[in-house]
N, C-alpha and C positions, 0 to 999 in steps of 0.2 A: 658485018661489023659486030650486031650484037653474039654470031654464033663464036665469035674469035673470044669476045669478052670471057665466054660460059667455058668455053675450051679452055682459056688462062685459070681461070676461077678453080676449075678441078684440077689442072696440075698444082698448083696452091697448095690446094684440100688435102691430095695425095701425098704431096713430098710432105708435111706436117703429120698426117696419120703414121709415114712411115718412119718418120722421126722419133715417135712417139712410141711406134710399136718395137723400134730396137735400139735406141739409147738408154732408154731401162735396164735392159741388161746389162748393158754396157758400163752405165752410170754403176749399177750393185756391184757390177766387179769391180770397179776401181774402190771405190769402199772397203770391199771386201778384202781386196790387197791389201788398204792402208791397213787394217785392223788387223791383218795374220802379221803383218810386218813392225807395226807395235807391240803386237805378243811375244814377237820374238826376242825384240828390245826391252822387252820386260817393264813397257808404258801401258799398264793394263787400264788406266784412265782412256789414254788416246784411242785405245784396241777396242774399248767398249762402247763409245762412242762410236763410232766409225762402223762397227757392225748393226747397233743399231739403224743407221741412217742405210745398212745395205739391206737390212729386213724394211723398212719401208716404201723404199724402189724395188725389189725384188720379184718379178713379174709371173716368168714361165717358170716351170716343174720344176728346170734344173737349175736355176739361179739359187731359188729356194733352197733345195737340201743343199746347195754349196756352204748358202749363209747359214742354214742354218747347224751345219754340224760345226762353223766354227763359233757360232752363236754359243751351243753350248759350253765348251773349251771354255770364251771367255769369259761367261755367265758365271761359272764354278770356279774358277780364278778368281773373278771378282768379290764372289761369295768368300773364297775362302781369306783375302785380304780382309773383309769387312769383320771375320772371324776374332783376326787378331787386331785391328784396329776398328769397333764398333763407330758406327755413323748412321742413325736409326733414317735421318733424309735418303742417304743412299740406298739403303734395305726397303723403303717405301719405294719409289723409281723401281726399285728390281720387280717388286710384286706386280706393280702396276704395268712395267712392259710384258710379264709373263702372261699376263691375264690378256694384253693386246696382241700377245702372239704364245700361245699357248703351246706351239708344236718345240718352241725352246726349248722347255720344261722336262726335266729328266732327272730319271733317282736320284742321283747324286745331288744336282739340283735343290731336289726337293727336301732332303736330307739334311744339307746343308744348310737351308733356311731353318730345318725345323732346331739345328743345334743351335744356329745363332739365337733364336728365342727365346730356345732354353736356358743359355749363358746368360741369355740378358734375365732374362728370371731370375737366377739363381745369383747373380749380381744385383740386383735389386734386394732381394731377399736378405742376402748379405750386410748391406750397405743399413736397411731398415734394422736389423739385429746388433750392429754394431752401434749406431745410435740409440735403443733401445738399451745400450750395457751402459754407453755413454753417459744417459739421464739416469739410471738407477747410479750408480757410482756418486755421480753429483749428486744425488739425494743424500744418500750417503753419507757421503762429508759435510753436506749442511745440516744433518741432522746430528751428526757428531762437534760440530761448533757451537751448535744451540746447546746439547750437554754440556760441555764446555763452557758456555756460558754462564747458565744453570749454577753449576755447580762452582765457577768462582764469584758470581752474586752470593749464592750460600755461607760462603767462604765469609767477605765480607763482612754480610749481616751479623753472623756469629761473631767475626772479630769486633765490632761496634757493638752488639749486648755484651760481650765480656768487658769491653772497656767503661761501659754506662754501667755496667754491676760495681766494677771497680768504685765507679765516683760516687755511687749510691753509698759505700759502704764508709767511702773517704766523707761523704756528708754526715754520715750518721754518726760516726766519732765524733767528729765537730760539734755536731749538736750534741751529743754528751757530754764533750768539755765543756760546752756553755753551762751545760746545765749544772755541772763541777762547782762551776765557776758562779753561780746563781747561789746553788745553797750556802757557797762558804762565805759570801757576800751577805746573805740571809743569816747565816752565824754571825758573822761578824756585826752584824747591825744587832741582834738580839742580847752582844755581848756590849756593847757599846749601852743600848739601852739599861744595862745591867748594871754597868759600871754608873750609868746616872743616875740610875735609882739608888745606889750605892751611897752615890755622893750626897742624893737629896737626905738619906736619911743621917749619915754622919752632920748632913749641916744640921738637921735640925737636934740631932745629940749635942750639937757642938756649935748652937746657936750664938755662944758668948762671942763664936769667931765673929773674924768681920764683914760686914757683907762683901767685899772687894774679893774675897775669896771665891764666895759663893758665886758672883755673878761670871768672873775668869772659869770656872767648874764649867756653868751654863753653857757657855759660849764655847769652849772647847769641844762638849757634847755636841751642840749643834754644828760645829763644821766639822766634825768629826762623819755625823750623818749628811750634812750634803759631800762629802767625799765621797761617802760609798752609793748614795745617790746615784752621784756623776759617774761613778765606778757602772754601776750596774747597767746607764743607759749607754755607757762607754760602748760595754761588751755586747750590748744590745742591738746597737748600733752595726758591729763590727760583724756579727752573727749573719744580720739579713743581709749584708754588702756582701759576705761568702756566698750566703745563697743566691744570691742574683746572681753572682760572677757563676756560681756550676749549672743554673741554669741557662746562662748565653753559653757556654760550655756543649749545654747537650744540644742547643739548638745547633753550633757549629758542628757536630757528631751529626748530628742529623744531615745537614748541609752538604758534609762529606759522603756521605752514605749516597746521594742522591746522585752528588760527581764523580763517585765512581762509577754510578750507574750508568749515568748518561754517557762516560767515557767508552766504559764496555761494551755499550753499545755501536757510540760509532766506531770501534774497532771493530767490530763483526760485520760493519756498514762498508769498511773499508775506507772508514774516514783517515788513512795517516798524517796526511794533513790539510792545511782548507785547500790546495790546489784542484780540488776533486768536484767541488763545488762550479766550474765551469764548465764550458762545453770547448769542441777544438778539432779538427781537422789536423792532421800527422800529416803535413805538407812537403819537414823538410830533411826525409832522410837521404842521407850521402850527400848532402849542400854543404860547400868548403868556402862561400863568402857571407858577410855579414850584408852585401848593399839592401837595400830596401827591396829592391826587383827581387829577389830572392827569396823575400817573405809571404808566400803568396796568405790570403784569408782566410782565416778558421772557416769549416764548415760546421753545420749543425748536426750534433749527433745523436742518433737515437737512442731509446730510453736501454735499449739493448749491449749497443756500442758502451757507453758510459757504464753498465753493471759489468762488460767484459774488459775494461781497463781499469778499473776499482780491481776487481778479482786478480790482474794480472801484476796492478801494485801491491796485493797482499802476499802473493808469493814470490815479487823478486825483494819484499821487507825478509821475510822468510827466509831467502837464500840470501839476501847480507848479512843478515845475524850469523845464518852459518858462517861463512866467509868473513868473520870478524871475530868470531870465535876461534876457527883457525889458523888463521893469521895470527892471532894475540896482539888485534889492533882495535881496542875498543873504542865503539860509535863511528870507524872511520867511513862503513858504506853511504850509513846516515848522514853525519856529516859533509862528507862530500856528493853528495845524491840533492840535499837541499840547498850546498853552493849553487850548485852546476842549475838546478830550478831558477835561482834567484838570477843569475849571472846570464840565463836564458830570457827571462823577462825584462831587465834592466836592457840587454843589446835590440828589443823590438821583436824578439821571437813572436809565432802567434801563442795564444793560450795551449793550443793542443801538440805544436811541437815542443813546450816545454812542459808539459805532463810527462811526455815520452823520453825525454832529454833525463827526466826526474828518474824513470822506473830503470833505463838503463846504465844510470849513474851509479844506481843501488848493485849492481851485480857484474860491474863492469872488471873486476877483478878472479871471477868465477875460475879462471884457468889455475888458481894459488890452492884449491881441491885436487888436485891430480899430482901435488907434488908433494915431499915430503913434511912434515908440520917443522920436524926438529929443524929442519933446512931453513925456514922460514922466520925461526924464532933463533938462531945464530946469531954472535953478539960478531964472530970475522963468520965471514965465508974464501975459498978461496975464486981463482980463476972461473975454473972448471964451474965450480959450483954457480958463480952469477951468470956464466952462461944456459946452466941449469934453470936457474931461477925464470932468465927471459923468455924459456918457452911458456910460462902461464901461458901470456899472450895466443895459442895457437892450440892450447887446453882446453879453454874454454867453451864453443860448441858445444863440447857434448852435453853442457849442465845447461842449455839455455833451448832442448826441446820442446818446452813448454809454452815458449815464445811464440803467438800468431804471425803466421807466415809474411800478413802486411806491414807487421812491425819488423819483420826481422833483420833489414838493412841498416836500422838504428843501433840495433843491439850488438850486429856482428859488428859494426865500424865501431862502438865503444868498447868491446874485448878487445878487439886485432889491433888498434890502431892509437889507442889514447899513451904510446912511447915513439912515436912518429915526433920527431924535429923540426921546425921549419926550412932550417939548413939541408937536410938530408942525412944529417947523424943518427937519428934514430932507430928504433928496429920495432916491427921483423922487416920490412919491405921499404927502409928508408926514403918515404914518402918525402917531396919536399913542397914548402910554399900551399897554394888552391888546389895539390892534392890530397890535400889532408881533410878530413871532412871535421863539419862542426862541431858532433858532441865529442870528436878525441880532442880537438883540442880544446873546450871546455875543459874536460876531464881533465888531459894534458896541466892547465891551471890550475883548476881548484884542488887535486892530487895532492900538488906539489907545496900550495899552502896548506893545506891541511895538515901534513907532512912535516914539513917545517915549524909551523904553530904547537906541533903534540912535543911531546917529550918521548923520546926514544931511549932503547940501551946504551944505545954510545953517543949520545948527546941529549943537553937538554932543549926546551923550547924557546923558541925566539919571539919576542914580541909581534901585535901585526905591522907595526908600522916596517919594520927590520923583514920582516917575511916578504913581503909585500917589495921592499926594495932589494933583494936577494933576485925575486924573479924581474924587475925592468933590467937589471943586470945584464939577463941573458935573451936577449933581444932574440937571436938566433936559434932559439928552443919553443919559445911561447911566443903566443899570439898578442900582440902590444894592444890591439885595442880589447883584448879579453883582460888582459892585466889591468888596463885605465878601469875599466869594467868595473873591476873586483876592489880596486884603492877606492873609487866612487861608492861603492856599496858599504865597505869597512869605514 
């Protein structure tokens, strides 16, 4: 009984050794298939996988150089994908299986590791050099703003001494005329006492007179002299009130002198207007409803974020001036750049999507540089030409490079889209209803008052109440609660 047990025990033993000893190879080959049969299907992911897992079961001689001459194939394949698309985790994995099975490895191989290295060097290198032109360039132009600065403080100061020379000179006539005006009051009093000595001595020639004479004499003299008395503390009076007044004068010269300072300065700060002073999270670009769910909550932004949106509203101030210059539409980016702010916080916007509402309101006309200026400033145009005129619209990209890439869904949907309808009339892409997104039609409104409020060539301005109801008018173009919006604000 026990010898049957021992018997059973090693047939066990055997059939498992022998399991062991030839489904190894069996197991690499089938591996080995799947991975030539992925290569061939051009799934060099699947291919390379697969031959890995066949070099690990790979047992006797020939198993071995089977996997491994397609080992190599894939290895170099693989290498030379990670060429053109780099993946530094991938390129580790490769090393590391080389080094667990070294007999892989082959010139080409080796070769190819040593290019991919070198790209990434030299991409690196690259990358550090262009950041590198990057910050000198920004020095650059800060140090060309502070000039700038510099020199119209200069400006300034020089214009406030020339004006304070001015009143210095305007004081110092005055005070000569007084003093004019003192001596001949001085004469006058000297002749006055002349004439009464005159008289005392005639009375006493002519003492027979009567005294009623003499005393009427007297007494003319003396109001005579308190006239010029009162005369001289008149002008005396009237002297030091000028002087007071030129000197609150220079004190307001001075005062001035200080707010321009302080102005030019926060313009260099980036201060355009106080909106700048919050912080804000850019929540809601391409968002087409007003509901609350939709507003999600500022985030807090770093001291870095907040100098790169300061920076990025000084040059879209910069390109509305342009674009309002060519146009020959003065203040209109402005103008409409601080409705569409205003009209963004009055509907619950957070603070940070109406900063961004603000800087894309300012250049949201940017496609009216690519056309012609005389076109622009036409008192008729014809057909052809307004159809001209509508491409702005699809213009504008190319001047809004400058634009960071997380911002640039706000910017492109107020160029492309602030002539969108909510009927579908609109163009270029007759958006209708919640696919319009929010800063066109802001835009879309405030445009449109703004528009109406100016004075044009061929019409003039209409009051705001009249503007205001021109657009409830047209229900089917603008957004009714942006209109309520804007009658609540006005």
């Amino acid at each position: 009984m026990l010898l049957d047990k021992k018997i059973k025990l090693f047939g066990i033993l055997f059939i498992v050794f022998s399991v062991n000893l030839f489904a190894a190879p069996d197991l690499s080959a089938r591996f080995l298939d799947k991975a030539e049969e992925a290569y061939e299907n051009n799934d060099i992911e699947s291919a390379y996988k697969n031959i890995n897992q066949a070099l690990a079961v790979a047992k006797d001689e020939e198993s071995k150089a089977n996997v491994l001459f397609s080992a190599k194939t894939i290895y170099a394949k693989k290498l030379e994908n990670l060429l053109q698309n780099y993946d530094e985790v991938a390129l580790m994995e490769i090393q590391t299986n080389l080094e667990k099975y070294p007999n892989v490895k082959s010139t080409k191989i080796t070769k190819l590791i040593k290019t991919i290295e070198i790209s990434q060097r030299e991409l690196k290198e690259a990358q550090a050099k262009a950041e590198e032109e990057a910050q000198r360039l920004l020095e650059e132009e800060r140090f060309i703003q502070q000039q700038e600065f510099s020199q119209a403080q200069t400006k300034a100061i020089q214009e406030q001494s020339e004006a304070m020379k001015e009143q210095s000179e305007t004081l110092a006539a005055a005070m000569y005329e007084q003093a004019e005006a003192t001596k001949q009051s001085q004469e006058k009093l000297a002749s006055g006492l002349e004439l009464m000595k005159e008289s005392i001595d005639k009375s006493s020639e002519q003492s027979s007179r009567s005294a009623t004479i003499m005393i009427f004499a007297i007494l003319g003299v003396a109001i005579l002299i308190l006239i010029i008395v009162f005369a001289i503390v008149s002008i005396a009076k009237k002297a030091m009130k000028q002087q007071q007044e030129r000197q609150e004068q220079y004190m307001q010269a001075f005062k001035m002198i200080a707010a321009n300072q302080n102005q030019t300065n926060r313009l260099m700060l980036g201060g355009i207007t106080d909106i700048y002073n919050s912080n804000g999270g850019l929540k809601l670009a391409g968002s087409s409803t007003w509901a609350p769910a939709a507003a999600l909550p500022d985030v807090e932004q770093s001291p870095e974020e907040q100098i790169a949106l300061k920076e990025l509203a000084i040059k879209c101030e910069e390109l509305g001036s342009q674009i309002d210059s060519y146009t020959g539409r003065k203040n209109n980016s402005k103008n409409v750049s601080e409705l569409v702010y205003k009209l963004s916080m009055q509907l619950g916007l957070p603070q940070g999507a109406s900063m961004l509402n603000f800087c894309a309101a300012m250049i949201y006309d940017a496609g009216f540089l690519g056309l012609d200026s005389e076109l622009l400033r036409a008192e008729t145009v014809t057909d052809e030409q307004k159809e001209q005129m509508k491409s702005h619209v699809t213009l504008a990209e190319k001047y809004l490079d400058f634009v960071p890439k997380k911002y640039w869904d706000v910017f492109f949907d107020a160029s492309q889209k602030h002539h969108e309808n909510l009927d579908g009339t609109g163009y270029p892409n007759g958006l209708k209803g919640d696919e319009i997104p929010q800063i066109a039609r802001l835009i879309r409104v405030a445009e449109s008052y703004v528009s109406l409020s100016s004075k044009r060539n061929y019409r003039g301005a209409l009051d705001k109440e009249s503007a205001i109801q021109k657009l409830k008018e047209k229900p089917e173009y603008y957004d009714i609660a942006v209109v309520e919006c804007l009658d609540a604000i006005m």
